[in-house]
C-alpha positions as CSV (number, residue, x, y, z in Angstrom):
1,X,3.3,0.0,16.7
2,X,-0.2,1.0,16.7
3,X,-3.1,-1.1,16.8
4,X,-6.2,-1.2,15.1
5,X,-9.5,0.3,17.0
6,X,-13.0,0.7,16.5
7,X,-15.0,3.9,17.4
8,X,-18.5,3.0,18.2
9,X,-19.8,6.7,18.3
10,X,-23.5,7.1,16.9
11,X,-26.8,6.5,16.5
12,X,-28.4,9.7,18.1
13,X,-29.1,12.8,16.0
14,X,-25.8,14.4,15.0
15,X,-24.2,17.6,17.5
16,X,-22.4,20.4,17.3
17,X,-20.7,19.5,20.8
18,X,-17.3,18.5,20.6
19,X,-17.9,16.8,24.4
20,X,-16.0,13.5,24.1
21,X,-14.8,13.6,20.7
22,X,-10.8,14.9,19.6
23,X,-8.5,14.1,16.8
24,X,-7.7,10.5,17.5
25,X,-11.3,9.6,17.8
26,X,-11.8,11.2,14.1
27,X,-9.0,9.4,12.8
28,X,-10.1,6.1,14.2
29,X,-13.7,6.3,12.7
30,X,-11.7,7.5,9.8
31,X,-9.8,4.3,9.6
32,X,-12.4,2.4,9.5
33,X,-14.3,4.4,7.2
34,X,-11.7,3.3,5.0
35,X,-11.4,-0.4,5.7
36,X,-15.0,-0.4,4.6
37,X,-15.1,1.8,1.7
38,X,-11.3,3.3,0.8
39,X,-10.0,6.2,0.8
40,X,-12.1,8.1,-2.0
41,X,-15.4,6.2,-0.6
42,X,-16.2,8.3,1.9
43,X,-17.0,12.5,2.3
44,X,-16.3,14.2,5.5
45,X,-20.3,14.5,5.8
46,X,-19.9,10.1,6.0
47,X,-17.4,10.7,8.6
48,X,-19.6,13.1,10.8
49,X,-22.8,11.0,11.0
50,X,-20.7,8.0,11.9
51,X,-19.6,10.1,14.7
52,X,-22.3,11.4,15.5
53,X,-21.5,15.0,15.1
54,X,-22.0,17.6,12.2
55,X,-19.5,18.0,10.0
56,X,-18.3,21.8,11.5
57,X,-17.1,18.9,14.3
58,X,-14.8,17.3,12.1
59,X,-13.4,20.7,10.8
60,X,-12.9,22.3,13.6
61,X,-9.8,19.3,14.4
62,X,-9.2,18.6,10.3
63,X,-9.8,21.8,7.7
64,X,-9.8,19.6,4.5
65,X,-10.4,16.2,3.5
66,X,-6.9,15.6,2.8
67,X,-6.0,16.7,6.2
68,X,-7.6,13.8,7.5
69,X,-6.7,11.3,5.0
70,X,-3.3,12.2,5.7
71,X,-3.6,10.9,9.4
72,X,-5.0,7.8,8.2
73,X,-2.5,6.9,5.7
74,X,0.5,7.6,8.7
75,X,-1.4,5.2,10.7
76,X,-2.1,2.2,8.3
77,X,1.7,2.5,7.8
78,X,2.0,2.7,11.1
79,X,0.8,-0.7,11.9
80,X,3.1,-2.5,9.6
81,X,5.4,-4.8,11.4
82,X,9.2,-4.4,10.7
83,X,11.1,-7.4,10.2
84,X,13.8,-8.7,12.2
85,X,16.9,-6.0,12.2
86,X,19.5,-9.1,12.3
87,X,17.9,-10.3,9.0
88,X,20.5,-10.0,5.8
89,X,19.5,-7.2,3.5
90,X,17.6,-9.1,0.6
91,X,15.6,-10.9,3.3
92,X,14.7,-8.0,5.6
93,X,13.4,-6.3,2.5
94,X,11.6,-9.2,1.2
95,X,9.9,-9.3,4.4
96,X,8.9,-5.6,4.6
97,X,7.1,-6.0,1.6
98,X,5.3,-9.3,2.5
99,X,4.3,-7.5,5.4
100,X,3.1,-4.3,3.7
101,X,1.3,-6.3,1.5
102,X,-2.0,-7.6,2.9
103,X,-2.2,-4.3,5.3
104,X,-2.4,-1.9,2.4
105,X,-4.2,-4.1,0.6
106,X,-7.2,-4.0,3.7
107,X,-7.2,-0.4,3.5
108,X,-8.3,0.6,-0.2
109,X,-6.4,3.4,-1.4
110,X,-3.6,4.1,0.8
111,X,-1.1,2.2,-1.8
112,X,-2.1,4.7,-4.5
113,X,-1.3,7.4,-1.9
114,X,2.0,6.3,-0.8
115,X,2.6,5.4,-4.6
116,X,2.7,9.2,-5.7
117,X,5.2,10.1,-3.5
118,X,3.7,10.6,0.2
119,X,5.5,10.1,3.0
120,X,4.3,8.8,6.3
121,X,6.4,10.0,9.4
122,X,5.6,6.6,10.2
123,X,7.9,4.9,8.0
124,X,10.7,7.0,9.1
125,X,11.8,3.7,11.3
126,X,12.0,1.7,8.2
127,X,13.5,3.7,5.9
128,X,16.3,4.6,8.8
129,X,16.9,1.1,9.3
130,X,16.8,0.0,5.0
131,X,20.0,2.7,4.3
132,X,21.8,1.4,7.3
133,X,21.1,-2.3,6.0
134,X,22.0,-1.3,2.3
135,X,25.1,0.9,3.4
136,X,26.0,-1.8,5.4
137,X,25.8,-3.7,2.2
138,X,28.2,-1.6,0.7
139,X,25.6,-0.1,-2.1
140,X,27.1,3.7,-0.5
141,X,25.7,6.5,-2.5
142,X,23.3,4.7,-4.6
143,X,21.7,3.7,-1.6
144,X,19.0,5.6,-1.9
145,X,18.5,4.6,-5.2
146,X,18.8,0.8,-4.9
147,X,16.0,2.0,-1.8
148,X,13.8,3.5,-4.0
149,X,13.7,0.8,-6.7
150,X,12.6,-1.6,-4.1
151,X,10.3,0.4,-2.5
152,X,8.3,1.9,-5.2
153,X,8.1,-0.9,-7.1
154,X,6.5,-3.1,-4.0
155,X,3.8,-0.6,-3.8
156,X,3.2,-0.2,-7.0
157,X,2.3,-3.4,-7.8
158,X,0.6,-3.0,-4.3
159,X,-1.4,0.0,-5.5
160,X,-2.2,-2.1,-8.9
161,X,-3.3,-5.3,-7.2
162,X,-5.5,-2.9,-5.0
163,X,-7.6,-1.3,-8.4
164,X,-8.8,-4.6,-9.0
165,X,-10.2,-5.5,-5.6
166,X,-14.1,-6.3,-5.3
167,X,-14.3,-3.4,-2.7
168,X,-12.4,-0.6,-4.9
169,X,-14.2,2.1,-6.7
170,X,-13.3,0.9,-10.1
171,X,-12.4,-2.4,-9.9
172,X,-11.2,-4.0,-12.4
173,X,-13.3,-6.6,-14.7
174,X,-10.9,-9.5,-15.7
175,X,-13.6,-11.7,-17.7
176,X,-14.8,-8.7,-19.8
177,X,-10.6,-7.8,-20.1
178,X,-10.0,-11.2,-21.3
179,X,-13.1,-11.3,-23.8
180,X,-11.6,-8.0,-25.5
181,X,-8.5,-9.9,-25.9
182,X,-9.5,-13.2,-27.2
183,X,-9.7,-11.6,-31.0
184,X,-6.3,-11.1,-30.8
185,X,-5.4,-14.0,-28.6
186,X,-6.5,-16.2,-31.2
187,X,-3.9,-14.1,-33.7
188,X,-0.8,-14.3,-31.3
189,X,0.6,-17.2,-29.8
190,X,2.6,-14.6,-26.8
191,X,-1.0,-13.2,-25.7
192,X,-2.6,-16.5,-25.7
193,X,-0.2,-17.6,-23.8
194,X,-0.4,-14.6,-21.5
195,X,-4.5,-14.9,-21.5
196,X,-4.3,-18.5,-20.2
197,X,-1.5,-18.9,-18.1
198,X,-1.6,-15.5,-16.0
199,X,-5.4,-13.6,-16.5
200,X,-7.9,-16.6,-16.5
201,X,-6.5,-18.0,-13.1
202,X,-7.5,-14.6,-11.8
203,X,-11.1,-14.9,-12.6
204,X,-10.7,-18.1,-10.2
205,X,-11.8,-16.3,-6.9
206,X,-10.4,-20.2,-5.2
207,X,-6.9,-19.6,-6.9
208,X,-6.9,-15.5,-7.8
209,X,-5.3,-14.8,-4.1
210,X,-3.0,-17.4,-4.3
211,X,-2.1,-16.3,-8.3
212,X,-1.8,-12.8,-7.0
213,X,0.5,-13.7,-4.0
214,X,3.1,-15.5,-6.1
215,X,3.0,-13.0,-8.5
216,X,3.8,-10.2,-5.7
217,X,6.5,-12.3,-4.0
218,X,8.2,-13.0,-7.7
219,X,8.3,-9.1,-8.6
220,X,9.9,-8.1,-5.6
221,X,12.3,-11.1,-5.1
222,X,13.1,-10.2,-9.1
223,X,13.8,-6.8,-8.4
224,X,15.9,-7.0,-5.5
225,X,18.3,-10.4,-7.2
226,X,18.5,-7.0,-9.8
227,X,19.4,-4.6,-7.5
228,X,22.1,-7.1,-6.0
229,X,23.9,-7.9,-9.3
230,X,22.8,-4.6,-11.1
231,X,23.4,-1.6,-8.6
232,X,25.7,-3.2,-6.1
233,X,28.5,-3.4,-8.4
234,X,28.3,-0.5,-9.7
235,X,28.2,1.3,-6.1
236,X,31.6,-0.7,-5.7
237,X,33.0,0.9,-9.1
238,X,32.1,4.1,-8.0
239,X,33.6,4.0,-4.4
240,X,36.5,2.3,-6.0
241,X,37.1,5.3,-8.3
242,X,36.4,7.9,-5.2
């Protein structure tokens, strides 16, 4: 696995020399960059003057924006630690996503990313060990689906979770949420309860992280009892019609 690094490059008026500088360099500023600010808070200009260079620098090993963010996405992924291989199914995936968790959750933005559908080569390791673990398990053809369900579903509520942080570019206001609601709380017994049980604790900044973490650890353990007693017996109906 990778490991985090810092790029202390800076401080003297920005170059159009390349001497020193290459792609890893970029991406590690760019890692950072992110750490501090997300994803979307910071421009390839930020990223030059942090190294030191102008931005023609930065193109001339990354054409696009995206190109970068790309990179930094596959290595945030890539320093998530995979669990045990001897680990049962349900735990091994349970521990992927506790481990996912706080890592995506450092670098603002890179849940969303992965959310929509991109792939980091990165992951190839886990996803190549999660089918063998779920064939193994005898979920056969709806193994990628059982997969999926688990996986999307983690960093979703990954992604959501992430929206709401103090360091995201539109986090989300849980007092002012919870005023708009009161009207209606006061009219309906199910949101009250909802208002007071689940969204007031997370205006508690001493209990909010805890709140969130058992919330996290109850969706995904949910989700994959489901996909146990939902999709595993009917992946053994359909092998036993094959």
């Amino acid at each position: 696995m990778a490991s985090e690094g810092n790029v202390e490059i800076g401080g003297a008026k920005p170059t159009a020399r390349r001497a020193g500088l290459n792609a890893e360099l970029i991406v590690a500023q760019a890692v950072q960059l992110t750490k501090q600010r997300g994803l979307d808070g910071w421009s390839i200009r930020d990223l030059a003057l942090e190294l030191g260079v102008v931005p023609s620098v930065v193109y001339h090993y990354f054409p696009k924006k995206d190109d970068v963010v790309d990179a930094v996405v596959e290595h945030v992924y890539s320093l998530v630690k995979l669990p045990d291989p001897h680990l049962e199914w349900k735990e091994w995936f349970m521990e992927l996503c506790l481990a996912m968790r706080p890592l995506l959750l450092k670098y603002h933005g890179v849940a969303d990313r992965l959310s929509v559908g991109w792939l980091a080569e990165s992951a190839l390791p886990a996803i190549d060990l999660a089918a063998a673990k779920l064939q193994d398990a005898g979920f056969g053809a709806l193994t990628p689906l059982a997969y999926s369900m688990v996986f999307n579903v983690a960093v979703g509520a990954i992604a959501a979770r992430d929206r709401r942080s103090p360091k995201a570019k539109n986090p989300q206001d849980m007092e002012s949420m919870i005023a708009r609601l009161q009207p209606m709380a006061e009219q309906s017994p199910g949101l009250n309860l909802m208002v007071r049980s689940l969204l007031e604790p997370l205006t508690d900044t001493a209990r909010a992280a805890d709140v969130s973490d058992e919330y996290f650890r109850l969706i995904v353990e949910s989700l994959i009892d489901g996909v146990e007693h939902v999709v595993l017996p009917r992946a053994r109906r359909q092998a036993h019609v094959i």
